[in-house]
N, CA, C and O of each residue as an XYZ file, in Angstrom:
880
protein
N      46.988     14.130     -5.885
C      48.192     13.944     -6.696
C      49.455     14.376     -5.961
O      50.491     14.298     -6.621
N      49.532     14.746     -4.910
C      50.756     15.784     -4.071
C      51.396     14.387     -3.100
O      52.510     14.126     -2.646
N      49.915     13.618     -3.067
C      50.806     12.337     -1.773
C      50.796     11.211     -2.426
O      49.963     11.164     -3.331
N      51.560     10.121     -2.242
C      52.333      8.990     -2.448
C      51.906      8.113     -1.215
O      52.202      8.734     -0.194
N      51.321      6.903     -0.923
C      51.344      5.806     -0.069
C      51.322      4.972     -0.725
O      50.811      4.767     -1.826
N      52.245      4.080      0.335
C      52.258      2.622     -0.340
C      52.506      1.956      1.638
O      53.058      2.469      2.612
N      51.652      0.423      1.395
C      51.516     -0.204      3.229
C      51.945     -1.822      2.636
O      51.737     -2.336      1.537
N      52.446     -2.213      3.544
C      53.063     -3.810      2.912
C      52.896     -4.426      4.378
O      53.134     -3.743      5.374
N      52.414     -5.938      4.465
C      52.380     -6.586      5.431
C      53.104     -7.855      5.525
O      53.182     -8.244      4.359
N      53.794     -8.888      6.449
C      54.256     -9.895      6.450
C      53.733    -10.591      7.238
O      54.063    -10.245      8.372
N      52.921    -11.600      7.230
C      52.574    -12.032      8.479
C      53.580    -13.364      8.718
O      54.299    -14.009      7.955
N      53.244    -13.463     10.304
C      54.438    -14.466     10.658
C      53.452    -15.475     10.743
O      54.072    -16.348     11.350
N      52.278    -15.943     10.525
C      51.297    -17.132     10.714
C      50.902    -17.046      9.342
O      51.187    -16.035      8.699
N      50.380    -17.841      8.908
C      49.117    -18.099      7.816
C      47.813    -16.545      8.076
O      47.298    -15.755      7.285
N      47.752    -16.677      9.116
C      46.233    -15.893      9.331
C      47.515    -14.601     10.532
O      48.144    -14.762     11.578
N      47.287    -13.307      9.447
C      48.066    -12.489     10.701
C      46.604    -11.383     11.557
O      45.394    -11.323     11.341
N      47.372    -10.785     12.378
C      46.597     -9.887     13.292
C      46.926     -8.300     13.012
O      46.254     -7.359     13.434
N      47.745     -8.242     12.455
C      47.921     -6.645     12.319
C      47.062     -6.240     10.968
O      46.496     -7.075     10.262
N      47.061     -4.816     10.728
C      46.097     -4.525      9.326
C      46.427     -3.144      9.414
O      46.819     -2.472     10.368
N      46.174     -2.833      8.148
C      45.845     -0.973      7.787
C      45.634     -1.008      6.618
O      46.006     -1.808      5.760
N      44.686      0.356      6.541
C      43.834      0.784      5.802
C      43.705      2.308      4.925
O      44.313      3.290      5.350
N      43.248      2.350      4.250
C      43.558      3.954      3.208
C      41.990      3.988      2.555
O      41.440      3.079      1.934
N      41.625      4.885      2.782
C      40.310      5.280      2.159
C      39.630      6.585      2.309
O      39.489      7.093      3.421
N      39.178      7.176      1.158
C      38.525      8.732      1.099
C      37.295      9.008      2.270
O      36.362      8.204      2.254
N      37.269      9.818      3.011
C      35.989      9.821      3.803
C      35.401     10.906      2.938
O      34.226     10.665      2.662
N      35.757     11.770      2.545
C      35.328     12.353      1.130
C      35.800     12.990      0.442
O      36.951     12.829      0.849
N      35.914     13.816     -0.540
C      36.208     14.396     -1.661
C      37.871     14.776     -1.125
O      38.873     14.559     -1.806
N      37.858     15.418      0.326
C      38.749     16.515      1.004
C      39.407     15.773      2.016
O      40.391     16.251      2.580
N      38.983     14.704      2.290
C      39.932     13.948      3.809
C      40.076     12.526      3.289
O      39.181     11.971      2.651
N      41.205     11.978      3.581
C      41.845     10.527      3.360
C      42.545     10.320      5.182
O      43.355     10.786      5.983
N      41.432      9.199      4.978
C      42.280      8.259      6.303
C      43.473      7.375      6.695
O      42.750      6.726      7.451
N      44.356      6.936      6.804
C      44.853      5.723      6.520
C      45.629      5.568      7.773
O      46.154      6.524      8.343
N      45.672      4.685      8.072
C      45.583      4.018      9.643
C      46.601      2.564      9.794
O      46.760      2.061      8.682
N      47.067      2.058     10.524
C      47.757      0.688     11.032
C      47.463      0.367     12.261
O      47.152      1.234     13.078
N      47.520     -0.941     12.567
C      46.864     -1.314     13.837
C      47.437     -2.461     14.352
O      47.752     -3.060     13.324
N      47.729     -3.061     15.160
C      48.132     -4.623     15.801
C      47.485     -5.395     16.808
O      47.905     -5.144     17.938
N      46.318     -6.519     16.723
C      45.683     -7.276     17.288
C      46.498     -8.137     18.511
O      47.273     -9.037     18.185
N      46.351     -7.917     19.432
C      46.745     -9.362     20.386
C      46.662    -10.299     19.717
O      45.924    -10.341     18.733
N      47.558    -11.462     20.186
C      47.002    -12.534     20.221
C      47.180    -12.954     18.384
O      47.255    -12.122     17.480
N      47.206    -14.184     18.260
C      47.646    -15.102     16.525
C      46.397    -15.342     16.553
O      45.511    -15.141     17.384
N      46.456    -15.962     15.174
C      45.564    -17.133     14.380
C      43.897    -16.462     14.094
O      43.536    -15.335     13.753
N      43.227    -17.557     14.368
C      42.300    -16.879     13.902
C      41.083    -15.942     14.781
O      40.323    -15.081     14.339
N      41.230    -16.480     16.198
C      40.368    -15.185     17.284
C      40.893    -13.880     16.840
O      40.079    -12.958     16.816
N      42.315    -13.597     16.425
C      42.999    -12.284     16.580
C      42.320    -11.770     14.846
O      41.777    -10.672     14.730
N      42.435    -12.550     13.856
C      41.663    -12.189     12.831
C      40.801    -11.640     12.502
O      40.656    -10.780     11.633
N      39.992    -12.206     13.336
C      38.096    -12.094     13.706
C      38.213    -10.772     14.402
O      37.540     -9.849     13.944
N      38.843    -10.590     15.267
C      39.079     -9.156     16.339
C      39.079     -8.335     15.163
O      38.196     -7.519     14.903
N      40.232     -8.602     14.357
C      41.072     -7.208     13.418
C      40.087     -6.716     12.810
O      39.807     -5.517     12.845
N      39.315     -7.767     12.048
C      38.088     -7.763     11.111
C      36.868     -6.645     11.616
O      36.235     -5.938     10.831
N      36.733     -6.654     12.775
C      35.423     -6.114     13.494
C      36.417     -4.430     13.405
O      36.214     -3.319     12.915
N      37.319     -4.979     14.048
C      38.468     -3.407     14.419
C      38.185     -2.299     13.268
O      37.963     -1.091     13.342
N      38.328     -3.599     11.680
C      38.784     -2.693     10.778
C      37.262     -2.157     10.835
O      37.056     -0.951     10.975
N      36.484     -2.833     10.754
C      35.155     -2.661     10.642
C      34.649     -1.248     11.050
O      34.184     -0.453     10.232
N      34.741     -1.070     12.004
C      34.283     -0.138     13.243
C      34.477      0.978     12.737
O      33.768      1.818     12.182
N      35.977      0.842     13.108
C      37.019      2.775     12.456
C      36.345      3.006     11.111
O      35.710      4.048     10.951
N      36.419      2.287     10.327
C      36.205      2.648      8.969
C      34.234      3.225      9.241
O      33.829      4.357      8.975
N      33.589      2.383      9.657
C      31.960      2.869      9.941
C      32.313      4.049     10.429
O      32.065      4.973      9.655
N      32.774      4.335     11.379
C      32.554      5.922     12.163
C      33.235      6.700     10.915
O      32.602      7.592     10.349
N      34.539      6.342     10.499
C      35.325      7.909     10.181
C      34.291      8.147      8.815
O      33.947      9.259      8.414
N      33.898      6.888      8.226
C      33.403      7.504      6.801
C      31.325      8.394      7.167
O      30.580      8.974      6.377
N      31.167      8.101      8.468
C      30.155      9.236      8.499
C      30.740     10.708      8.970
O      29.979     11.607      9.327
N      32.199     10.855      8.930
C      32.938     12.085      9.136
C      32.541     12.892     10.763
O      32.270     14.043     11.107
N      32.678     11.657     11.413
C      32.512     12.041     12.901
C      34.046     12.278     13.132
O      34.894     11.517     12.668
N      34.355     13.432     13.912
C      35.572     13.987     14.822
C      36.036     12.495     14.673
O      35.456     11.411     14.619
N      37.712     13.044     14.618
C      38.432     11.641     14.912
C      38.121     10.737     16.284
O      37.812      9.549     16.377
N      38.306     11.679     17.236
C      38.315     11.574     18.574
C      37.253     10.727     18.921
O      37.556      9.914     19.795
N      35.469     10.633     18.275
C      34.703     10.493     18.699
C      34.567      8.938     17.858
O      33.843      7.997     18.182
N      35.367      9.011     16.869
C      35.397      8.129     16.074
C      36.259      6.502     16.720
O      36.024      5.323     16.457
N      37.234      7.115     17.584
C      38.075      6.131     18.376
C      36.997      5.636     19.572
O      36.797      4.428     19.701
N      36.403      6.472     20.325
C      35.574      5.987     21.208
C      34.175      5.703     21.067
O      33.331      5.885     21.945
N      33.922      5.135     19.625
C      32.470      4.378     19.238
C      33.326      2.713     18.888
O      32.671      1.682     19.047
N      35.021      2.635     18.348
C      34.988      1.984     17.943
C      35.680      1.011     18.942
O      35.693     -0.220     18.903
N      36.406      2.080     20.092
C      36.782      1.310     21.669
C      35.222      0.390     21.877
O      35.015     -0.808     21.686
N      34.445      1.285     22.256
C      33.011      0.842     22.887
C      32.551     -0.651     21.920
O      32.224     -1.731     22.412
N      32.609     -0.449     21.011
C      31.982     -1.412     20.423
C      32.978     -2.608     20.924
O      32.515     -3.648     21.391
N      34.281     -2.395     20.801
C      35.299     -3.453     20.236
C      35.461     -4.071     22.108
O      35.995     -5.118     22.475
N      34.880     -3.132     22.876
C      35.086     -3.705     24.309
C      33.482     -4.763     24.779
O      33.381     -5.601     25.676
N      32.581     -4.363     23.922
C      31.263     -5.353     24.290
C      31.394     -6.489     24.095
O      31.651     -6.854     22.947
N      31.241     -7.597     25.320
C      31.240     -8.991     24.739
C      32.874     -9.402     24.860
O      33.164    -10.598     24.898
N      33.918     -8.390     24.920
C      35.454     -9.155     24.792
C      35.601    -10.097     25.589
O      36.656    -10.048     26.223
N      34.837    -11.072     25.833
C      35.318    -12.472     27.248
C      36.760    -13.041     27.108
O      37.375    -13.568     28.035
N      37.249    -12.866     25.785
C      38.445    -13.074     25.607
C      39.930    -12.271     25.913
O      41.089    -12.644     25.731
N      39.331    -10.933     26.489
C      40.240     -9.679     26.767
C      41.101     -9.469     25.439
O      42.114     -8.835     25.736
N      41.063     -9.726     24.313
C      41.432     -9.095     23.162
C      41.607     -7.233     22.673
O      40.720     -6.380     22.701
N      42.492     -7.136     22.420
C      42.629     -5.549     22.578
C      43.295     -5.350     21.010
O      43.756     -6.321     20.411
N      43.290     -4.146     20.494
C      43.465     -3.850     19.036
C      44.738     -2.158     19.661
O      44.096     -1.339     20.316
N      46.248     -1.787     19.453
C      46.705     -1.250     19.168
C      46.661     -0.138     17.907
O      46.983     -0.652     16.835
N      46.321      1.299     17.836
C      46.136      1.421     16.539
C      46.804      2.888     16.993
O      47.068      3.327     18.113
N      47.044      3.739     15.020
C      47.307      4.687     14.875
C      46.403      4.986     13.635
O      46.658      4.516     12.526
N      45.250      5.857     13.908
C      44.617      6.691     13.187
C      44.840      7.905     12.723
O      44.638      8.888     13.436
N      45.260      7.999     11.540
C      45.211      9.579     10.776
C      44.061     10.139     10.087
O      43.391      9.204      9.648
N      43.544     11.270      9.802
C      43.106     11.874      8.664
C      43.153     12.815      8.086
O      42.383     13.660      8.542
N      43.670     13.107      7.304
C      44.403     14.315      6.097
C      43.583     14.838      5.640
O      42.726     14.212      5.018
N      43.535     16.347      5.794
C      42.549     17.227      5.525
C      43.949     17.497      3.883
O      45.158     17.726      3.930
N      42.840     17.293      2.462
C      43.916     17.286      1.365
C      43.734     18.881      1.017
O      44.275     19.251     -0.026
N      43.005     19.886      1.810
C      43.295     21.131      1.062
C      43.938     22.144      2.398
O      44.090     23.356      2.250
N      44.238     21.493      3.557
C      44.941     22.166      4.349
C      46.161     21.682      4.999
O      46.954     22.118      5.834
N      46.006     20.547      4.260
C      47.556     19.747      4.768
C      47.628     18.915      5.724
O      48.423     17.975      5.718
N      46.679     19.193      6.810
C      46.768     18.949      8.236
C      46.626     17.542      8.934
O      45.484     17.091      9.013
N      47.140     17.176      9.188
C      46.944     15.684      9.692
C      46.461     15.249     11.132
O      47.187     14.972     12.087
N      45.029     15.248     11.081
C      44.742     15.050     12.945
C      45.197     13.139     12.933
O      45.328     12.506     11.885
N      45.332     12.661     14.042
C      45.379     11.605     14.564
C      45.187     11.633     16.220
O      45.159     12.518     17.076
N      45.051      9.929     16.198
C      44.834      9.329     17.459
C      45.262      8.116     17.352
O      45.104      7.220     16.523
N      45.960      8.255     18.549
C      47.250      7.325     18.829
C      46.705      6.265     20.267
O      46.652      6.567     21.459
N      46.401      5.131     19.665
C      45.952      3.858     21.014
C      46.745      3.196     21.225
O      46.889      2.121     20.643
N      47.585      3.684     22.221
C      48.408      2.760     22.513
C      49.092      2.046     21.448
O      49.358      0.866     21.680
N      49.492      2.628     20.108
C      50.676      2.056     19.040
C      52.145      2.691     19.415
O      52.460      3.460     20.323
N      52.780      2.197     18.570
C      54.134      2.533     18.678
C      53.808      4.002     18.027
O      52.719      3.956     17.454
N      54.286      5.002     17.962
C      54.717      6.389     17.415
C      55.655      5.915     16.183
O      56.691      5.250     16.212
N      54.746      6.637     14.770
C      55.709      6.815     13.589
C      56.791      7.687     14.100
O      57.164      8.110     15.195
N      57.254      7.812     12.464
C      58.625      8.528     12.497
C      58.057      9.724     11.730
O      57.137      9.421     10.971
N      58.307     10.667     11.752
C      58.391     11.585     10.711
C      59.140     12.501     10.493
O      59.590     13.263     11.349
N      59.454     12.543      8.802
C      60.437     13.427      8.294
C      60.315     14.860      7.772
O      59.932     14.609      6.630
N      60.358     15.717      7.816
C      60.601     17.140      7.316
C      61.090     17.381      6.316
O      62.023     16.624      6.047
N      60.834     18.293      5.444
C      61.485     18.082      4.074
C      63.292     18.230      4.313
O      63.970     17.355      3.776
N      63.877     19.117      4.958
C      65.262     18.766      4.631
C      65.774     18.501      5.895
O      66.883     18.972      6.147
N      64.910     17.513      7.176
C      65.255     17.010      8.281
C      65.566     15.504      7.500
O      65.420     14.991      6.391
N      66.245     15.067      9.238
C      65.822     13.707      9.454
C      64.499     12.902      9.592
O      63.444     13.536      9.581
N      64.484     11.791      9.697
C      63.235     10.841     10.529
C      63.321     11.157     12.347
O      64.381     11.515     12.862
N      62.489     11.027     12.876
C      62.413     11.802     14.658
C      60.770     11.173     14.745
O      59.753     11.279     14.059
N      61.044     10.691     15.606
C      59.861      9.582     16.203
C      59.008     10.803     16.660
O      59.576     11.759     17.188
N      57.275     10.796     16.420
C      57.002     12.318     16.613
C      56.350     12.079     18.106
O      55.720     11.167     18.642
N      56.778     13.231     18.449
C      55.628     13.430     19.988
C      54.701     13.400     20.412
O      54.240     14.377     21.003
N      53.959     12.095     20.261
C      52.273     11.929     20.448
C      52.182     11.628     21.544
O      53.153     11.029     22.006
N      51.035     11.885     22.436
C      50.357     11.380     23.505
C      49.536     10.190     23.224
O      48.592     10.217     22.435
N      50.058      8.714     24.150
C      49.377      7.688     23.529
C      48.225      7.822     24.937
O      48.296      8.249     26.090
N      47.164      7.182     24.057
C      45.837      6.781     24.791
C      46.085      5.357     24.858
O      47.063      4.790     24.371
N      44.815      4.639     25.707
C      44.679      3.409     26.274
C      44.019      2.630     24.589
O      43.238      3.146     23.790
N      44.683      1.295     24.521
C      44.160      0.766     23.640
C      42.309      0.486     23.825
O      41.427      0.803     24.622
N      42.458     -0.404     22.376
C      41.198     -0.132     22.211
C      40.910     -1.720     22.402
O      41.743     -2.558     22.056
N      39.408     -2.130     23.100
C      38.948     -3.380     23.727
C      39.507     -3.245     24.917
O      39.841     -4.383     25.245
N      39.840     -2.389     25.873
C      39.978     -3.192     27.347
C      39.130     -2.319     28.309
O      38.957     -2.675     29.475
N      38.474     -0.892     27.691
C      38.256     -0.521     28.947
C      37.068      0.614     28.610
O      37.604      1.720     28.678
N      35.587      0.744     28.257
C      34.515      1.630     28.108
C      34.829      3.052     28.347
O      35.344      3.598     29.323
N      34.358      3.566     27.120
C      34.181      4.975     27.638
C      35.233      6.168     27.794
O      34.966      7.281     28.246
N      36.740      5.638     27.238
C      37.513      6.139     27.058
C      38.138      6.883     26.550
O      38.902      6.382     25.725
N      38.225      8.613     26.718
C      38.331      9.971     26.192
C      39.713      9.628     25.330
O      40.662      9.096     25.904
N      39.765      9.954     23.958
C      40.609      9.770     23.575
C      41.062     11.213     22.549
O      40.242     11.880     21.919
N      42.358     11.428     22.581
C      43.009     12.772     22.351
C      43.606     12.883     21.259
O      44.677     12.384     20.915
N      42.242     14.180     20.170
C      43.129     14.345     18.813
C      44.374     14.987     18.721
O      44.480     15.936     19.497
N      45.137     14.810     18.164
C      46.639     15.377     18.137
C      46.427     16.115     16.549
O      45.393     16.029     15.886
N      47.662     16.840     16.146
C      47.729     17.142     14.546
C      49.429     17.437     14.370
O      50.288     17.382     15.249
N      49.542     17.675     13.320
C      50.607     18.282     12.368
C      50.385     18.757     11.342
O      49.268     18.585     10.853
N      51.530     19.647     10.544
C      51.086     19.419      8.957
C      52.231     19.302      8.182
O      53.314     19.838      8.414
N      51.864     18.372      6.988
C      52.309     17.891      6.436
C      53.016     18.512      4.988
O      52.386     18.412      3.935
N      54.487     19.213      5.028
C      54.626     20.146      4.231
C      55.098     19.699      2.844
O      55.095     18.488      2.624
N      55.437     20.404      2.041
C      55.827     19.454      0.493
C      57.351     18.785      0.958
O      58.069     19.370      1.769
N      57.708     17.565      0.367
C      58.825     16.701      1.439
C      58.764     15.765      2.227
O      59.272     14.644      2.264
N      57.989     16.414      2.959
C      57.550     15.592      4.092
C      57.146     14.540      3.918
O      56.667     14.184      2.842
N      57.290     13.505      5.352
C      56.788     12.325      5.073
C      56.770     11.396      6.335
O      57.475     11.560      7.330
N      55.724     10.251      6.112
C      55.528     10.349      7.952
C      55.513      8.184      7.841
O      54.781      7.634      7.018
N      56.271      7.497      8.638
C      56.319      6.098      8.584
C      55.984      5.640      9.755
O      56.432      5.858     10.880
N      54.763      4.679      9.184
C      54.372      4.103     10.395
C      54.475      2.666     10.434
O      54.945      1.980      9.526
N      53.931      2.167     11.723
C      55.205      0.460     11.315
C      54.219      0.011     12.630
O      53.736      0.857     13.382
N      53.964     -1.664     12.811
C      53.928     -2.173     13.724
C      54.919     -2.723     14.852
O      56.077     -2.802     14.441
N      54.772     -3.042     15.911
C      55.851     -3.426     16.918
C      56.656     -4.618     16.415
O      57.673     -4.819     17.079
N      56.432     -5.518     15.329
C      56.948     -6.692     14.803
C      58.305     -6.086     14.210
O      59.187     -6.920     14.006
N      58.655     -4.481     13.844
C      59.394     -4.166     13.495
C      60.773     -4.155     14.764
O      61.792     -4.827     14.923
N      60.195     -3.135     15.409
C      60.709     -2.870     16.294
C      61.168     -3.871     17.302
O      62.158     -3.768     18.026
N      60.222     -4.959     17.243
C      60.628     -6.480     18.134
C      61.214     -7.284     16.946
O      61.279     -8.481     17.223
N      61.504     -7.086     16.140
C      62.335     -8.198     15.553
C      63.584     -8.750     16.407
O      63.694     -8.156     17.480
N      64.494     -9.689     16.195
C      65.208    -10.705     17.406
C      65.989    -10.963     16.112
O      65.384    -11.144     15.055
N      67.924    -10.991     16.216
C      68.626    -11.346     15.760
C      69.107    -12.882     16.289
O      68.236    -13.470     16.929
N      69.927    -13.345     16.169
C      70.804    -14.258     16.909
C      71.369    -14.430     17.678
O      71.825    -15.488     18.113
N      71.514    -12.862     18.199
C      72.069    -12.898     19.911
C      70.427    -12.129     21.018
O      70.150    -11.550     22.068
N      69.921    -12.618     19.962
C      68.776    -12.428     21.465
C      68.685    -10.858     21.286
O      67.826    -10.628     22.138
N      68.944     -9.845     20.841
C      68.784     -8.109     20.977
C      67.930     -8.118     19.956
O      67.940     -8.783     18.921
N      66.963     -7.067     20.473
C      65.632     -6.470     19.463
C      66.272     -5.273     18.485
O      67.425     -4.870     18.641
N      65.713     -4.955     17.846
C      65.945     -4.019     16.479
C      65.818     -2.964     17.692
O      66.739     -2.610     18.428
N      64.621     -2.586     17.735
C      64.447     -1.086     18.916
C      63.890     -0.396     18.447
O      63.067     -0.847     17.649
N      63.949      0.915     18.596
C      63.115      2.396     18.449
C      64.876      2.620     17.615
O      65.207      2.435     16.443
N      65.735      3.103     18.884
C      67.039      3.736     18.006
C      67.489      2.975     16.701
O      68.057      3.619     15.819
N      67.315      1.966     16.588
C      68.142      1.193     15.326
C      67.162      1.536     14.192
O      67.654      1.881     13.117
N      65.597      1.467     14.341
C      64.574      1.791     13.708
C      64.597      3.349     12.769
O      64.248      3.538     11.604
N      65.258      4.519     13.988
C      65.734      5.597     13.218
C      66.786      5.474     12.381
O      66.764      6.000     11.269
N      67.564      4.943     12.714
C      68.762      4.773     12.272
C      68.821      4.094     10.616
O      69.437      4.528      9.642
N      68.272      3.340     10.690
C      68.116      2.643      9.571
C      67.135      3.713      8.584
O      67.527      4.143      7.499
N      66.256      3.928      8.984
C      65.127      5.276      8.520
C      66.106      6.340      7.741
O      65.966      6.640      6.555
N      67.158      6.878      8.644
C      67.687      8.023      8.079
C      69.101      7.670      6.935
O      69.696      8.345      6.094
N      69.241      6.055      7.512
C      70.688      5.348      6.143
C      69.806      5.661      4.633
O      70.330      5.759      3.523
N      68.780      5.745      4.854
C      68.207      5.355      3.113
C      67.026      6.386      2.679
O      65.994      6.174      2.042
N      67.665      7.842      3.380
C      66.747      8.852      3.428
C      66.780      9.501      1.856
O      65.937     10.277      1.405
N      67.915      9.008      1.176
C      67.510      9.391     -0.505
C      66.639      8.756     -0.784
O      66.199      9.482     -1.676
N      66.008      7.976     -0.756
C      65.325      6.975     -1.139
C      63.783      7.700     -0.829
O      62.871      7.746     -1.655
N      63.737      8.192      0.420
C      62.487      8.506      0.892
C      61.220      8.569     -0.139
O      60.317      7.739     -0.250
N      61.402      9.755     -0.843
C      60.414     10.397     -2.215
C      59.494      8.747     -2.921
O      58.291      8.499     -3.004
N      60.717      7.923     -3.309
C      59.905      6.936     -3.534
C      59.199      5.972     -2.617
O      59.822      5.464     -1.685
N      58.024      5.716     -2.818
C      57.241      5.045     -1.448
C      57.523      3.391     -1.398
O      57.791      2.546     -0.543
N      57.361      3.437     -2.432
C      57.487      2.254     -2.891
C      58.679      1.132     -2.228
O      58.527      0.206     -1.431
N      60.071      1.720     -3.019
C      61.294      1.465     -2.662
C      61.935      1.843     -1.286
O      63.132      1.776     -1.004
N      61.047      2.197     -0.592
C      61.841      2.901      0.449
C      61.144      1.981      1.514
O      61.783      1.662      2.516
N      59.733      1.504      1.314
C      59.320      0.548      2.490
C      59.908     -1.059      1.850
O      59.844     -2.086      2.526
N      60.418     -1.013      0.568
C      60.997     -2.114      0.204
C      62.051     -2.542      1.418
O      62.090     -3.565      2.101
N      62.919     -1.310      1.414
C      64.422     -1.323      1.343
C      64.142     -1.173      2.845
O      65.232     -0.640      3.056
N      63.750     -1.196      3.692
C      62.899     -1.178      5.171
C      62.827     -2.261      5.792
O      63.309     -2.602      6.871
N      61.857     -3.082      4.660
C      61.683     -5.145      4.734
C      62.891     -5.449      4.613
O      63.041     -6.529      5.183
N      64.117     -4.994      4.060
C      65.377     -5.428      3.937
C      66.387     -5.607      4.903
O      67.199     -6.434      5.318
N      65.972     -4.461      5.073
C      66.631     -3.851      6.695
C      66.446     -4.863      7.737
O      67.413     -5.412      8.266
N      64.882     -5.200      8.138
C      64.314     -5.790      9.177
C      65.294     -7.228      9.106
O      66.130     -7.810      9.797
N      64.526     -7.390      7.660
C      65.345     -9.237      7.578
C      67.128     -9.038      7.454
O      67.448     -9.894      8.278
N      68.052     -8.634      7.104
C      68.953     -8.379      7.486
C      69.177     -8.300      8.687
O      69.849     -9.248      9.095
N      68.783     -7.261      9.756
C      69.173     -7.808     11.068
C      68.838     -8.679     11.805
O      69.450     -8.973     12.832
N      67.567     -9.365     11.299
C      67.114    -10.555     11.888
C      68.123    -11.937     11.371
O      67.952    -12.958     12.036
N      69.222    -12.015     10.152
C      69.605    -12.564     10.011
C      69.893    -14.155      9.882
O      70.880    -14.890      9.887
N      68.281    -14.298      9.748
C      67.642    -16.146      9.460
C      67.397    -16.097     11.052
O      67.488    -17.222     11.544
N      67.201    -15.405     11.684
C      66.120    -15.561     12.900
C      64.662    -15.843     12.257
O      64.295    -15.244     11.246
N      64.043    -16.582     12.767
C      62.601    -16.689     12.563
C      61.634    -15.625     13.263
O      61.749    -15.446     14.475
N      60.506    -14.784     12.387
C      59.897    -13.934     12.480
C      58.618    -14.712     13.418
O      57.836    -15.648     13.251
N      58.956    -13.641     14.565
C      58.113    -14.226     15.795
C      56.326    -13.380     15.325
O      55.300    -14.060     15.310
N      56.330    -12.254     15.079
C      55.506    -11.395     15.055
C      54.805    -10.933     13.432
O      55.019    -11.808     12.593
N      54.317    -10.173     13.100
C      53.643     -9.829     11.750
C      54.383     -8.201     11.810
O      54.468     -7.446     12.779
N      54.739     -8.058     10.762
C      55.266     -6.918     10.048
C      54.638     -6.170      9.420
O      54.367     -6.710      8.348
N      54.115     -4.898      9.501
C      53.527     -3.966      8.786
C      54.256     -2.751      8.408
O      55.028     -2.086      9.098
N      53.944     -2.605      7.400
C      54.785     -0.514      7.666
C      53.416     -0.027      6.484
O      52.674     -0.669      5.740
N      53.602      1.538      6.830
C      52.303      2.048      5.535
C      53.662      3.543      6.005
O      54.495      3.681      6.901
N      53.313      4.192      5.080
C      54.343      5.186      4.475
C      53.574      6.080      3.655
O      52.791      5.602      2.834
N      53.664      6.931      3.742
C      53.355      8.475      2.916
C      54.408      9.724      2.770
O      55.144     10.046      3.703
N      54.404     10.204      1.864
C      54.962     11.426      1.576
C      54.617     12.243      0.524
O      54.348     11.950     -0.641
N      54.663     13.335      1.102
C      54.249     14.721      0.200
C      55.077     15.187     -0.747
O      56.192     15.646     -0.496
N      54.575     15.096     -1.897
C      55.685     15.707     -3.089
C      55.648     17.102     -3.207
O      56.381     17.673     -4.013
C-alpha cells in the first residue's frame, strides 16, 4: 500500500519490441523491470516474448538478481543466428526494507527522485546486454527507496525522439522536463501521462521512429 506504479507503452509498429513487467516474487519482494528488443516487427516480438519469459522464470524461483540476469543472458544467447539482443533494467524491492537491488544491461539509467530533491539520472554501472555474449558476470547495484521517493524508468524511444529540425530529446531535456512537472510526481498515473505529452510535444508531428515505454513508481 506505500507504492504506486503505473508503465504505459506506445509502439511505433503494429507489433512493438520493448516490454515491462510488475509481479510479486513473493509475499516481501516485487519486481518490475523495462526492457528494449533490437530490431521491429515480429523476430523482435518473438525475442521480447522469450526475454520476458526467462527474467520472470528465474526471479520468481527467488534466485539473486545477479544470477537471475545470467540464466536469462545464457538462455537468450543460445541459438541467436540472428544476433538479436534485449536491453533491460531489472529491479526488485525488498517491501519490508525498502531496498531496491537492480541490474542494469546495457539500458538507459532511470531518473530518480528524493523526497524533497530533484529527478538526477542515478549512477549505475551498466553491464553488457543480454543475447550477445555467454557467461556474463553481471553486477547487483541497490538503493533505498524513502517515503517520496520515486524512481522513472523509460526506454531509448524517449530519449531518441526527433523533432523537425533533426535534434533528439536527450538525457538533459529528459531531466528537464522530469523536474517542470515535479508537483505532479505523487500521482503515477498523471505524471507518466503528462511525460507522453511532453515526448509528443517536442516531437511536434514528427513521426515516431521507435516504441515508447516509461514504468514509474513512487513511495508514499
Amino acid at each position: 500500500e506505500d507504492y504506486n506504479i503505473f508503465a504505459q507503452m506506445i509502439a511505433a509498429k503494429e507489433v512493438g519490441g520493448d516490454f515491462y513487467d510488475v509481479f510479486m516474487i513473493d509475499d516481501k519482494h516485487l519486481c518490475y523491470l523495462i526492457a528494449d528488443v533490437s530490431g521491429k516487427g515480429v523476430p523482435a516480438a518473438i525475442f521480447m516474448s522469450m526475454a520476458k519469459t526467462y527474467i520472470k522464470t528465474y526471479a520468481t524461483l527467488g534466485l539473486p538478481l545477479a544470477e537471475v540476469a545470467t540464466k536469462a543472458n545464457n538462455q537468450l544467447c543460445y541459438k541467436n543466428e540472428q544476433g538479436m539482443f534485449v536491453t533491460a533494467f531489472i529491479c526488485v524491492l525488498d517491501l519490508e526494507t525498502n531496498e531496491v537491488k537492480f541490474i542494469n544491461a546495457g539500458h538507459n539509467r532511470p531518473f530518480v527522485k528524493k523526497a524533497n530533491g530533484e529527478f538526477e539520472m542515478i549512477p549505475a554501472k551498466v553491464n553488457l546486454v543480454f543475447g550477445m555474449m555467454e557467461d556474463i558476470p553481471y553486477k547487483e547495484q541497490s538503493f533505498v527507496l524513502e517515503v517520496g521517493d520515486a524512481i522513472y524508468m523509460y526506454t531509448d524511444g524517449v530519449t531518441e525522439a526527433v523533432n523537425p529540425k533533426d535534434e533528439l530529446l536527450g538525457d538533459a531535456y529528459a531531466k528537464e522536463m522530469l523536474n517542470k512537472h515535479i508537483d505532479k510526481s505523487s500521482d503515477v498515473e498523471s505524471f507518466v501521462d503528462t511525460m507522453f505529452e511532453e515526448v509528443d510535444a517536442f516531437a511536434d508531428g514528427t513521426m515516431q521512429a521507435d516504441d515508447i515505454t516509461m514504468v514509474y513508481l513512487s513511495r508514499q
